[in-house]
PyMOL Python script that loads the backbone (N, CA, C, O; Angstrom):
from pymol import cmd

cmd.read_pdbstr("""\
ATOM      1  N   UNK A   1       4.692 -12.419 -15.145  1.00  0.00           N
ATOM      2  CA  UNK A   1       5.842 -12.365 -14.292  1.00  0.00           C
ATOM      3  C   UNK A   1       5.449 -11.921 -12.884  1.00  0.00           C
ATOM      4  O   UNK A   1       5.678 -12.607 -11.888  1.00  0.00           O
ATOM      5  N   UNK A   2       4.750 -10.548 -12.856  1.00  0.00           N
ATOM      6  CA  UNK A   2       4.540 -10.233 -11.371  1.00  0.00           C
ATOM      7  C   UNK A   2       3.384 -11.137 -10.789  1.00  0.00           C
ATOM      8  O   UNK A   2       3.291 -11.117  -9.561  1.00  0.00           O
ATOM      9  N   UNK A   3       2.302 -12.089 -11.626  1.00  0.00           N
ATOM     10  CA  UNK A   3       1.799 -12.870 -10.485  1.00  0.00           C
ATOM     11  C   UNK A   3       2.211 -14.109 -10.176  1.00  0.00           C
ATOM     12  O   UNK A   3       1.790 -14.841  -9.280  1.00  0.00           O
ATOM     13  N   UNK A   4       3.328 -14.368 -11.219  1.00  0.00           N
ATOM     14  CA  UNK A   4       4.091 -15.545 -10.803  1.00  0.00           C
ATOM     15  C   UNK A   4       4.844 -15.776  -9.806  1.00  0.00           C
ATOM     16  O   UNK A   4       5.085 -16.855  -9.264  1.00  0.00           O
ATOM     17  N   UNK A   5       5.331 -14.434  -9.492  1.00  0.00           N
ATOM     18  CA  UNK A   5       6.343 -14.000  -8.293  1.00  0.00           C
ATOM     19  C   UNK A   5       5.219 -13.992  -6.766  1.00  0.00           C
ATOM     20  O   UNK A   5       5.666 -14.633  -5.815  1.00  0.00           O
ATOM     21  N   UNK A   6       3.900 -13.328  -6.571  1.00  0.00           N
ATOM     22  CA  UNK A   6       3.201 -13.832  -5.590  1.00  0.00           C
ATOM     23  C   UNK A   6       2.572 -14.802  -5.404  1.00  0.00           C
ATOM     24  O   UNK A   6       1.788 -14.836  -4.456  1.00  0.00           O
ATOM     25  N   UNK A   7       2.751 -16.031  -6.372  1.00  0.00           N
ATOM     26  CA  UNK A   7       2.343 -16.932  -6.212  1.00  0.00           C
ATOM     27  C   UNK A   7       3.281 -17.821  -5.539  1.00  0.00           C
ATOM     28  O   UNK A   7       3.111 -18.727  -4.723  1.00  0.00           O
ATOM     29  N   UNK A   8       4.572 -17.205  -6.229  1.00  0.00           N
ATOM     30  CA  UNK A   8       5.907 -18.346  -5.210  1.00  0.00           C
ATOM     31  C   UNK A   8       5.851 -17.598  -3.854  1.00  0.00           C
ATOM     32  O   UNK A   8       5.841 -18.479  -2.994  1.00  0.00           O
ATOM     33  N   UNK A   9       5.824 -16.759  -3.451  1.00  0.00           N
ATOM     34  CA  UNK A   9       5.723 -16.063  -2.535  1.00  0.00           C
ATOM     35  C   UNK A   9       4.685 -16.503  -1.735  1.00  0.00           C
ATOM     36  O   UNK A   9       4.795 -16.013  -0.611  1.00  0.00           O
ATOM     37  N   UNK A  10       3.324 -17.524  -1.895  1.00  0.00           N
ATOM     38  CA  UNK A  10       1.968 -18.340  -1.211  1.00  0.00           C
ATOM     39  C   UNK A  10       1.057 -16.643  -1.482  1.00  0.00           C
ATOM     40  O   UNK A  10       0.193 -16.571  -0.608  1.00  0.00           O
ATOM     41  N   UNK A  11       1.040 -15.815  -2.072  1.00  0.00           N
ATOM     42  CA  UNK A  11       0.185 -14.852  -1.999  1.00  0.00           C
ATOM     43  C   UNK A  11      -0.803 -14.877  -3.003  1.00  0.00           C
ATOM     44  O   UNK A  11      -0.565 -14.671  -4.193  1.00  0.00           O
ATOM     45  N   UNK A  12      -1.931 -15.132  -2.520  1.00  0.00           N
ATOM     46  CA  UNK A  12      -3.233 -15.133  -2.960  1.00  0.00           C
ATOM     47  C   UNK A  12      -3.447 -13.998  -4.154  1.00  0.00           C
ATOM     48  O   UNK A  12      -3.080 -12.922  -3.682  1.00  0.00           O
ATOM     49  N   UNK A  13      -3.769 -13.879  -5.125  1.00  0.00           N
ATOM     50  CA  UNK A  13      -4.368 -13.119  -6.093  1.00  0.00           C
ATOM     51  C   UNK A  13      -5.643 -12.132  -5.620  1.00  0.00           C
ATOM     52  O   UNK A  13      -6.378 -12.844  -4.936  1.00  0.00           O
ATOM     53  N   UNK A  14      -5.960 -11.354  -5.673  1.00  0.00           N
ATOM     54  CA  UNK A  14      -7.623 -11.484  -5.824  1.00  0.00           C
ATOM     55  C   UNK A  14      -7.948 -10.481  -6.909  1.00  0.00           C
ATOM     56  O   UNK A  14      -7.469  -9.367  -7.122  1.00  0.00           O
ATOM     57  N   UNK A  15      -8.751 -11.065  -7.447  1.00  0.00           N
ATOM     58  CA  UNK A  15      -9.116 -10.095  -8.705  1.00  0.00           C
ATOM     59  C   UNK A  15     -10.698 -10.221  -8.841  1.00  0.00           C
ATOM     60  O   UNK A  15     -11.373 -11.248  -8.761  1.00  0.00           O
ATOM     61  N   UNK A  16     -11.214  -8.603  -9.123  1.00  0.00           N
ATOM     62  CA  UNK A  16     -12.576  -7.916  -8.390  1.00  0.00           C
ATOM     63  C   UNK A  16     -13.648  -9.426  -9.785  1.00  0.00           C
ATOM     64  O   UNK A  16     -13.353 -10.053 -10.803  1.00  0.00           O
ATOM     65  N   UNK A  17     -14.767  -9.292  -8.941  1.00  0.00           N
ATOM     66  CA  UNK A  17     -15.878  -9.777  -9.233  1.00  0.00           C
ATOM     67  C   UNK A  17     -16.753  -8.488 -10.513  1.00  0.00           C
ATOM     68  O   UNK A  17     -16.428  -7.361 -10.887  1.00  0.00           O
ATOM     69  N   UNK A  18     -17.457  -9.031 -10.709  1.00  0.00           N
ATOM     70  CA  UNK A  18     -18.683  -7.989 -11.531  1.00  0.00           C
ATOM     71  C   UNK A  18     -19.345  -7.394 -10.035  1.00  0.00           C
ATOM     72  O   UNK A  18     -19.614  -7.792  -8.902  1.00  0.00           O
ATOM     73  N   UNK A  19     -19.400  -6.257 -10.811  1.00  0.00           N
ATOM     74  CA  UNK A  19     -20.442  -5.046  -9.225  1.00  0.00           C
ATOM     75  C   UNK A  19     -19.160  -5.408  -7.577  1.00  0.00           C
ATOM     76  O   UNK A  19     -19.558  -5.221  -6.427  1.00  0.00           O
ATOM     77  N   UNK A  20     -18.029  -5.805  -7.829  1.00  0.00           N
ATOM     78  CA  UNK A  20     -17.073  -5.568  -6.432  1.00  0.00           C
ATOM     79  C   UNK A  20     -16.305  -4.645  -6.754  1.00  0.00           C
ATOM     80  O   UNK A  20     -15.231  -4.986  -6.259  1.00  0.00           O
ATOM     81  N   UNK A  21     -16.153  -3.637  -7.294  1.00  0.00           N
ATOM     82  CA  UNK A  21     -15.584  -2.461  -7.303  1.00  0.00           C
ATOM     83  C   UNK A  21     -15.096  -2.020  -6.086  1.00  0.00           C
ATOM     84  O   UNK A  21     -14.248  -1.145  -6.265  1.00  0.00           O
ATOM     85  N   UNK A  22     -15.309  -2.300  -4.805  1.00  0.00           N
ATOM     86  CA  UNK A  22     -15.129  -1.679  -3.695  1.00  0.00           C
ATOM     87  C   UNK A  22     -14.131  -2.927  -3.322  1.00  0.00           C
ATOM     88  O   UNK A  22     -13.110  -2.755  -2.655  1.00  0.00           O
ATOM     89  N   UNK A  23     -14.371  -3.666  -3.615  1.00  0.00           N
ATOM     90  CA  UNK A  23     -12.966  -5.107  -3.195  1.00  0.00           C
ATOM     91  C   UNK A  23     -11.365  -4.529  -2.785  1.00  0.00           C
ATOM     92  O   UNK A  23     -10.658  -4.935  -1.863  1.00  0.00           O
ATOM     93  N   UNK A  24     -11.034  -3.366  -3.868  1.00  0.00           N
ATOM     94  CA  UNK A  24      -9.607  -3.526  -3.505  1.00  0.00           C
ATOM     95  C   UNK A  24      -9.665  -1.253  -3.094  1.00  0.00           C
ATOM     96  O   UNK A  24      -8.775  -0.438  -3.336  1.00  0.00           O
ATOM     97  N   UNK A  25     -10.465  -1.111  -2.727  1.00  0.00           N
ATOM     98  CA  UNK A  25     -10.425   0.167  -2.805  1.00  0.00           C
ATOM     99  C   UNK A  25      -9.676   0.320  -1.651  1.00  0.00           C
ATOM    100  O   UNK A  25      -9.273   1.474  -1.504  1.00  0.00           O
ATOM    101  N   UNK A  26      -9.398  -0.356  -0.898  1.00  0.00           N
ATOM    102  CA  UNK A  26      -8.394   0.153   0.342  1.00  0.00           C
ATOM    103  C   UNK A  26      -7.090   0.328  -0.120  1.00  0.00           C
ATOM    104  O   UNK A  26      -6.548   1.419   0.058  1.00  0.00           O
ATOM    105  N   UNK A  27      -6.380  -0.765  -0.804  1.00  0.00           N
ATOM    106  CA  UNK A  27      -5.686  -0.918  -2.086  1.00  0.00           C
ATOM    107  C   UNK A  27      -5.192   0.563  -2.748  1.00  0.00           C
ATOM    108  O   UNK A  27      -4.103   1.137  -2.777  1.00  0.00           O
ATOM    109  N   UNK A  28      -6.634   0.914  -3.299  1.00  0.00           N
ATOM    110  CA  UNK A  28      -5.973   1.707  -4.461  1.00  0.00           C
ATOM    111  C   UNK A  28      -5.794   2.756  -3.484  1.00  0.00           C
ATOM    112  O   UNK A  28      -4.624   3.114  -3.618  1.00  0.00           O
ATOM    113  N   UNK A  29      -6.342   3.436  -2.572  1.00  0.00           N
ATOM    114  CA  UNK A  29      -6.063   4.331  -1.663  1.00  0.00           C
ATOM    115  C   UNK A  29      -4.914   4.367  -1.709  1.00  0.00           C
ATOM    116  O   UNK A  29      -4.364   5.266  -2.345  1.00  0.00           O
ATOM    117  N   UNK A  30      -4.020   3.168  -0.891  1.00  0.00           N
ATOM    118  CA  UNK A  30      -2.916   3.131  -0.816  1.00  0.00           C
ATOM    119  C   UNK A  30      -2.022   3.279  -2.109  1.00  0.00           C
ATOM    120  O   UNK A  30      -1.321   4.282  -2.244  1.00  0.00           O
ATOM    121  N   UNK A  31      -2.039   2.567  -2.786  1.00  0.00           N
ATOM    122  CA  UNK A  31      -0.812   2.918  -3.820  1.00  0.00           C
ATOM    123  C   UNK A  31      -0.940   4.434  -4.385  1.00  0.00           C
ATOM    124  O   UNK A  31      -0.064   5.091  -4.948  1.00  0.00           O
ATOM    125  N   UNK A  32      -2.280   4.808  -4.078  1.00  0.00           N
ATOM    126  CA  UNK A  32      -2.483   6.177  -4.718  1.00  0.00           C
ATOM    127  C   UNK A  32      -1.400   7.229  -3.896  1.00  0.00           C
ATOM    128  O   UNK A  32      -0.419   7.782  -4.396  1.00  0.00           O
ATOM    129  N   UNK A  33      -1.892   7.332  -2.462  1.00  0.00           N
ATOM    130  CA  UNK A  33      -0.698   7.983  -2.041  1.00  0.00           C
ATOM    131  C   UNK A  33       0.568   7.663  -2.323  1.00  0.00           C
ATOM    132  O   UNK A  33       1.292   8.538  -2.795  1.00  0.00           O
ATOM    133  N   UNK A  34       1.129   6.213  -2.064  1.00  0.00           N
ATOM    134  CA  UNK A  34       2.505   5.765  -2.278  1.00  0.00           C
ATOM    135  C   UNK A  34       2.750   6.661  -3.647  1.00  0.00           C
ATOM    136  O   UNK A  34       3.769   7.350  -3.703  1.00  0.00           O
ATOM    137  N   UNK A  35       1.777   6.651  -4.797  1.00  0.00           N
ATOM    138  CA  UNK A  35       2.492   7.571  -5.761  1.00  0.00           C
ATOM    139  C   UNK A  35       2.580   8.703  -5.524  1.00  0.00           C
ATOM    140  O   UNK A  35       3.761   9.044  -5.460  1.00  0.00           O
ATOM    141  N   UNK A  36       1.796   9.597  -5.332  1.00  0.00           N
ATOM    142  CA  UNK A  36       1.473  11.237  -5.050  1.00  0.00           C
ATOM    143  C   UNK A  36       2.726  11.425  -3.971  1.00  0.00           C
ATOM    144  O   UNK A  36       3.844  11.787  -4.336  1.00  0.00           O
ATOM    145  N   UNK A  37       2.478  11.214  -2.984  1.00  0.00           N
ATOM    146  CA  UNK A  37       3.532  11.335  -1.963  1.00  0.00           C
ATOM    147  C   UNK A  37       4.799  10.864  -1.711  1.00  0.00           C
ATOM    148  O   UNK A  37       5.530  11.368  -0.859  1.00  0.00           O
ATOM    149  N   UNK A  38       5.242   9.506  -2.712  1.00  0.00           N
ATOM    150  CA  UNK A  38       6.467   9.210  -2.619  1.00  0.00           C
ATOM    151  C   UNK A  38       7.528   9.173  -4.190  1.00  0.00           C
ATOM    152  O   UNK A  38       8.574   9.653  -4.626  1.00  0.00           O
ATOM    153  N   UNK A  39       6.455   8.295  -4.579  1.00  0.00           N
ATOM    154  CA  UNK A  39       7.394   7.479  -5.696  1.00  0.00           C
ATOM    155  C   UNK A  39       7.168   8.802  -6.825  1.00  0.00           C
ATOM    156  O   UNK A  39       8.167   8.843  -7.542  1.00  0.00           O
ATOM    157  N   UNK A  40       6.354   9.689  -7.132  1.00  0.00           N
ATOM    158  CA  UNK A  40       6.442  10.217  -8.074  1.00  0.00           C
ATOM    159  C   UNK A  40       7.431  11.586  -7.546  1.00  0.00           C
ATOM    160  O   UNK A  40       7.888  12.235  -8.488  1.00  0.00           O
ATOM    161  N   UNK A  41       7.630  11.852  -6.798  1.00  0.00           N
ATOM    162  CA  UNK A  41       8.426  12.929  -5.546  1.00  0.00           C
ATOM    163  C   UNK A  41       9.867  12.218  -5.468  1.00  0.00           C
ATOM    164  O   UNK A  41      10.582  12.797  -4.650  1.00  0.00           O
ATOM    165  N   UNK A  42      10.569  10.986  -6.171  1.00  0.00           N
ATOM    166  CA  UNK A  42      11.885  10.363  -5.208  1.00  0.00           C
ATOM    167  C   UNK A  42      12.672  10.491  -6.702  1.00  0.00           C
ATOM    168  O   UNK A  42      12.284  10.845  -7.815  1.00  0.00           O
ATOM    169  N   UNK A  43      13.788  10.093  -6.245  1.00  0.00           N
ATOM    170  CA  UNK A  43      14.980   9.992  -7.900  1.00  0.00           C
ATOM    171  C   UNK A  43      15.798   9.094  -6.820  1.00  0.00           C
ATOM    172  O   UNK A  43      16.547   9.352  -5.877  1.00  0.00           O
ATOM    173  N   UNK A  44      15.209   7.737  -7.509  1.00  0.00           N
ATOM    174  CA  UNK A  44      15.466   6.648  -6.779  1.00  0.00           C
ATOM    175  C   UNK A  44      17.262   6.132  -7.451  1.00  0.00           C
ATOM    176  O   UNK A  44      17.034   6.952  -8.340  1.00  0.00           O
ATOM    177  N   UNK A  45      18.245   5.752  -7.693  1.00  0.00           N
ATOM    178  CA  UNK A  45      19.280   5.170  -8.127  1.00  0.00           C
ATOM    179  C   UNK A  45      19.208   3.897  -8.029  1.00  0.00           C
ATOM    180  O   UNK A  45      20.160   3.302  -8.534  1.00  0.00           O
ATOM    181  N   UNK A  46      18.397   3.259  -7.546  1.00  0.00           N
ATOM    182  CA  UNK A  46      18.640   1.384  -8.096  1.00  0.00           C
ATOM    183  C   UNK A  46      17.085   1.517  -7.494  1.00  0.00           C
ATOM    184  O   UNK A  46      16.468   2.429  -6.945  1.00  0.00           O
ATOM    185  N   UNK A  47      16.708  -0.117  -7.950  1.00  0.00           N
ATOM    186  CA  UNK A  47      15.559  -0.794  -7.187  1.00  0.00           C
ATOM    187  C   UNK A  47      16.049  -0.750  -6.262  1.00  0.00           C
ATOM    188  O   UNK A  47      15.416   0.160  -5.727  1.00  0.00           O
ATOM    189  N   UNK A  48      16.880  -1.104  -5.456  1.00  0.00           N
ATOM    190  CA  UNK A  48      17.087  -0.933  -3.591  1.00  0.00           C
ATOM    191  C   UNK A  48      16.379  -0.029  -3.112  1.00  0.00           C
ATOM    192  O   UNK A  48      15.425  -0.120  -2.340  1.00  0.00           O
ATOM    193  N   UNK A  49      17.068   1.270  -3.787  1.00  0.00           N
ATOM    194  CA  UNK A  49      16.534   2.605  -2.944  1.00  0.00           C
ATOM    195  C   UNK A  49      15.243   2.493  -3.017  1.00  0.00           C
ATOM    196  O   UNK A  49      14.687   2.902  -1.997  1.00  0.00           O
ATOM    197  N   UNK A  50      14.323   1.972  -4.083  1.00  0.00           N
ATOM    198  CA  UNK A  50      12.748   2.216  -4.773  1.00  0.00           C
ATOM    199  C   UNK A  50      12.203   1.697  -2.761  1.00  0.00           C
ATOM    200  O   UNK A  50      11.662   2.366  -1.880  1.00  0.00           O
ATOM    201  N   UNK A  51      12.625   0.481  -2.788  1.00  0.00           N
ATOM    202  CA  UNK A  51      12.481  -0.657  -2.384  1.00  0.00           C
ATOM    203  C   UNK A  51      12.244  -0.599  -0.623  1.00  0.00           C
ATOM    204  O   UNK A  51      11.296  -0.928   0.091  1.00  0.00           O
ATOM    205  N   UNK A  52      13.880   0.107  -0.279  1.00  0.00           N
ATOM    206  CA  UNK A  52      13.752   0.392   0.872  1.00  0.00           C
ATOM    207  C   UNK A  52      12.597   1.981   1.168  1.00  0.00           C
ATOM    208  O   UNK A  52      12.189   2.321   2.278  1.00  0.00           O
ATOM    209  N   UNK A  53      12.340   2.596   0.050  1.00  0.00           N
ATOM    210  CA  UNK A  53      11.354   3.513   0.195  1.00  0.00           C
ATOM    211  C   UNK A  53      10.425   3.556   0.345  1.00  0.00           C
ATOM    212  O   UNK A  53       9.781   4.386   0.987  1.00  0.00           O
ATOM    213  N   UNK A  54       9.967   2.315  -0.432  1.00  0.00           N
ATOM    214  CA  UNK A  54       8.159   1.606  -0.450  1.00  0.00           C
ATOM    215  C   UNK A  54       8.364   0.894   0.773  1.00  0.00           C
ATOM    216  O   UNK A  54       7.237   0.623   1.187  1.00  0.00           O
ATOM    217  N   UNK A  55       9.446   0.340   1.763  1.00  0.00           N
ATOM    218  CA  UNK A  55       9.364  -0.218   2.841  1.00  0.00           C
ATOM    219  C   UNK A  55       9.025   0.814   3.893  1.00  0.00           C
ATOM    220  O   UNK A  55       8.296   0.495   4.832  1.00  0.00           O
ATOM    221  N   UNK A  56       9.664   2.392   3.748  1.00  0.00           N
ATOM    222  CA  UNK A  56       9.559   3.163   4.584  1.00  0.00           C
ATOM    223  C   UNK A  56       8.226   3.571   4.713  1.00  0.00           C
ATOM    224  O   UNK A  56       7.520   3.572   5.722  1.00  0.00           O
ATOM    225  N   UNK A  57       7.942   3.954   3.450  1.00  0.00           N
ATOM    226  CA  UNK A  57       6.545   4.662   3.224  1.00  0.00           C
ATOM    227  C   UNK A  57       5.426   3.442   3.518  1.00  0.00           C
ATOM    228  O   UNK A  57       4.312   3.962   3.458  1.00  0.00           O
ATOM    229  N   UNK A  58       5.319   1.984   3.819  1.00  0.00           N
ATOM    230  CA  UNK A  58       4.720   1.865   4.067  1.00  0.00           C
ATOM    231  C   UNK A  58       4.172   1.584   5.900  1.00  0.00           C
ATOM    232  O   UNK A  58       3.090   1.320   6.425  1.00  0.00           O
ATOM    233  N   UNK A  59       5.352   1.776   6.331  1.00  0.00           N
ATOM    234  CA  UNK A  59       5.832   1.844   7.917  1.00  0.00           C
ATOM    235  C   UNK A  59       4.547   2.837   8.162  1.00  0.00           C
ATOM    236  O   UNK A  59       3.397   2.698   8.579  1.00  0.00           O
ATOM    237  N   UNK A  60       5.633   4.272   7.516  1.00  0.00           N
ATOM    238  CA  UNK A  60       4.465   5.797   7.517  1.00  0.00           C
ATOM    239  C   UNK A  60       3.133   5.679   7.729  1.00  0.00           C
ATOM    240  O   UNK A  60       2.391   5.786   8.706  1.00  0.00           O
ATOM    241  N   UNK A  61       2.992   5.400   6.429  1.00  0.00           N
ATOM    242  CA  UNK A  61       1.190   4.868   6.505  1.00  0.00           C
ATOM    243  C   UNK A  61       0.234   4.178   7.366  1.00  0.00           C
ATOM    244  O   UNK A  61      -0.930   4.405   7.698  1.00  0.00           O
ATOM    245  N   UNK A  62       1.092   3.261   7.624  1.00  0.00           N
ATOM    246  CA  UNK A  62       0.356   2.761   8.987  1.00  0.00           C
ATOM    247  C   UNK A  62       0.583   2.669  10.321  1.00  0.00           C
ATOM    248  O   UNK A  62      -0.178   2.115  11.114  1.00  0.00           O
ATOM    249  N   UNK A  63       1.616   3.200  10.591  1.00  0.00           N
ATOM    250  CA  UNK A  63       2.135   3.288  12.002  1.00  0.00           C
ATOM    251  C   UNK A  63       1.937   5.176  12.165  1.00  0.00           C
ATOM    252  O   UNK A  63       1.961   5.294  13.390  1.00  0.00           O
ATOM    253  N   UNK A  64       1.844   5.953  11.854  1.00  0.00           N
ATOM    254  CA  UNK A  64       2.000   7.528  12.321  1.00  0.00           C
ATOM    255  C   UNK A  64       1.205   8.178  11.293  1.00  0.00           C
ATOM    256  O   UNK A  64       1.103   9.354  11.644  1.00  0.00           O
ATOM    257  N   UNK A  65       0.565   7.984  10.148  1.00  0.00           N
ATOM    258  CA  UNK A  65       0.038   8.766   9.212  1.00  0.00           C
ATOM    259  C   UNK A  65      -1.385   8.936   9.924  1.00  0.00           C
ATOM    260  O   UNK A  65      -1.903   7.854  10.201  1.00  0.00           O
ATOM    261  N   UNK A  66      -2.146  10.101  10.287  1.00  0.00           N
ATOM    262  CA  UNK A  66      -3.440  10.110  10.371  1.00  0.00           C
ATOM    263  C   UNK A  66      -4.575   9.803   9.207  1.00  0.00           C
ATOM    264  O   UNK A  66      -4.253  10.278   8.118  1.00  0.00           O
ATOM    265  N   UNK A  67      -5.760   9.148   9.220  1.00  0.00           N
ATOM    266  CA  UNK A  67      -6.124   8.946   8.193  1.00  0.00           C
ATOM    267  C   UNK A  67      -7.663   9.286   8.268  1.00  0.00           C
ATOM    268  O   UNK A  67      -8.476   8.781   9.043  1.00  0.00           O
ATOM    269  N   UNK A  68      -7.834   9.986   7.565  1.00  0.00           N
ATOM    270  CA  UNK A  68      -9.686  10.692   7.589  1.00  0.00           C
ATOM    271  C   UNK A  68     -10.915   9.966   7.402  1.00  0.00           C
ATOM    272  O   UNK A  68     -11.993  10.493   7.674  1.00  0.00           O
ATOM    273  N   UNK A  69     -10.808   8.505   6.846  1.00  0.00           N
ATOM    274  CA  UNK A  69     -11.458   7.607   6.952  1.00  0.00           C
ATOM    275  C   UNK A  69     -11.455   7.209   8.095  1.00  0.00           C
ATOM    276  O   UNK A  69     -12.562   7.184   8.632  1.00  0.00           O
ATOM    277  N   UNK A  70     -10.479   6.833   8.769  1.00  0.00           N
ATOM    278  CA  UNK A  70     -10.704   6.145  10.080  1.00  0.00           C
ATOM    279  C   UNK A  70     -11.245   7.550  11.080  1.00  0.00           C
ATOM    280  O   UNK A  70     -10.837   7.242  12.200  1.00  0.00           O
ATOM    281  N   UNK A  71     -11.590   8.216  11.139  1.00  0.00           N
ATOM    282  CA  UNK A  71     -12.015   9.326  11.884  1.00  0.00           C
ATOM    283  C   UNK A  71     -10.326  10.006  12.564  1.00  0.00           C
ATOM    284  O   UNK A  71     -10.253  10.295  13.758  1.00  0.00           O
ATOM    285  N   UNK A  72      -9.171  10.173  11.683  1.00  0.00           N
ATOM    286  CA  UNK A  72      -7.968  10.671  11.987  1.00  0.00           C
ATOM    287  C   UNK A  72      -7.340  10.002  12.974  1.00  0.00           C
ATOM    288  O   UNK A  72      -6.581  10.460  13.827  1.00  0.00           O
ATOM    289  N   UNK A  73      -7.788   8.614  12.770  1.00  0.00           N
ATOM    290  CA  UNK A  73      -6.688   7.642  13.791  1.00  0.00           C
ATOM    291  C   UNK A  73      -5.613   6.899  12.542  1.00  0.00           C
ATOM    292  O   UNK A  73      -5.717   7.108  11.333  1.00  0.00           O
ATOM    293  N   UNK A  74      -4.769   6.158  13.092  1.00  0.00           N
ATOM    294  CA  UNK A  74      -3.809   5.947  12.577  1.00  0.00           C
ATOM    295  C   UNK A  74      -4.627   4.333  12.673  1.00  0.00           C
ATOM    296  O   UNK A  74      -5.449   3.786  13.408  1.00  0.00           O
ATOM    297  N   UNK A  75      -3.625   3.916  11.132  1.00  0.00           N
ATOM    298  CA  UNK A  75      -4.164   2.238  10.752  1.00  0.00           C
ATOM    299  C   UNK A  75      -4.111   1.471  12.221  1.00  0.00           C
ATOM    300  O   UNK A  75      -5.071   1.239  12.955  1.00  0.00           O
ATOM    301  N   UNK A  76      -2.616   1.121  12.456  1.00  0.00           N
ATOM    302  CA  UNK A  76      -2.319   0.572  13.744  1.00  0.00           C
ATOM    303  C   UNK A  76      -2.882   0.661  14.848  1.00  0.00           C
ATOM    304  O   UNK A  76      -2.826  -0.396  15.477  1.00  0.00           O
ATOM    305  N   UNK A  77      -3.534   1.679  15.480  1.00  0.00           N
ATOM    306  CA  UNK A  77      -3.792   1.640  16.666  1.00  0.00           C
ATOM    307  C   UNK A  77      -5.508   1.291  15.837  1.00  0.00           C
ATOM    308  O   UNK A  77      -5.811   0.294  16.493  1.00  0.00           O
ATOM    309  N   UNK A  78      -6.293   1.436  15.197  1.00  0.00           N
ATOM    310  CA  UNK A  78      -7.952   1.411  14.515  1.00  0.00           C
ATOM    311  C   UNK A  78      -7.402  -0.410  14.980  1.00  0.00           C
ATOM    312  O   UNK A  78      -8.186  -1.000  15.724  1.00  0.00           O
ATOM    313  N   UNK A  79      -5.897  -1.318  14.454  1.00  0.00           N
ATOM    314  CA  UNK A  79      -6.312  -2.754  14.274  1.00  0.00           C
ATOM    315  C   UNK A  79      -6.124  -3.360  15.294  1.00  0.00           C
ATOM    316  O   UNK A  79      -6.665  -4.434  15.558  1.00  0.00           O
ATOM    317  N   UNK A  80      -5.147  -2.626  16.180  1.00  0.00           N
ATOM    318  CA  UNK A  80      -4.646  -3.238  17.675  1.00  0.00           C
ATOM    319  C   UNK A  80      -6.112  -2.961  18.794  1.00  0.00           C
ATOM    320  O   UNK A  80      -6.228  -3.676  19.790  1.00  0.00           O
ATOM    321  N   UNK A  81      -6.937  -2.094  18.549  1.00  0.00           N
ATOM    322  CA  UNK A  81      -8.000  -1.889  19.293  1.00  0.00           C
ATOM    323  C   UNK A  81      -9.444  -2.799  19.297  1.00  0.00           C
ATOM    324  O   UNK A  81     -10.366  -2.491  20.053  1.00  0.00           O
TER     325      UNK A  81
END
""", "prot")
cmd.dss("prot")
cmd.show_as("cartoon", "prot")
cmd.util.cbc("prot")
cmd.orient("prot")
């Protein structure tokens, strides 16, 4: 069901190789916080709320969140540069 839905959607799959372990690690970064910091922290009342939350939180993340990988710059300004 859920890769049927990014497939109507034109969204590419990718699923790791042998020894690409590092393929989606930007990935798991991310959903890792989205859980720790949002979704396991919310008492959501419908998918909407989930929805418009994972929309917010992902604004956060890349527009104003500092990030220690990038040497404490924010996603946005590391891609606009």
């Amino acid at each position: 069901m859920y890769s049927q839905r990014l497939k109507k959607s034109d969204i590419i799959i990718s699923i790791d190789g042998k020894d690409q372990a590092k393929d989606n690690l930007c990935v798991e970064i991310f959903l890792r916080s989205s859980k720790c910091e949002r979704i396991d922290l919310g008492e959501y009342k419908s998918i909407k709320d989930l929805q418009e939350d994972a929309e917010d939180h992902i604004k956060f993340y890349n527009d104003e969140r500092f990030h220690e990988a990038l040497k404490y710059r924010k996603p946005i300004n590391v891609y606009r540069a």
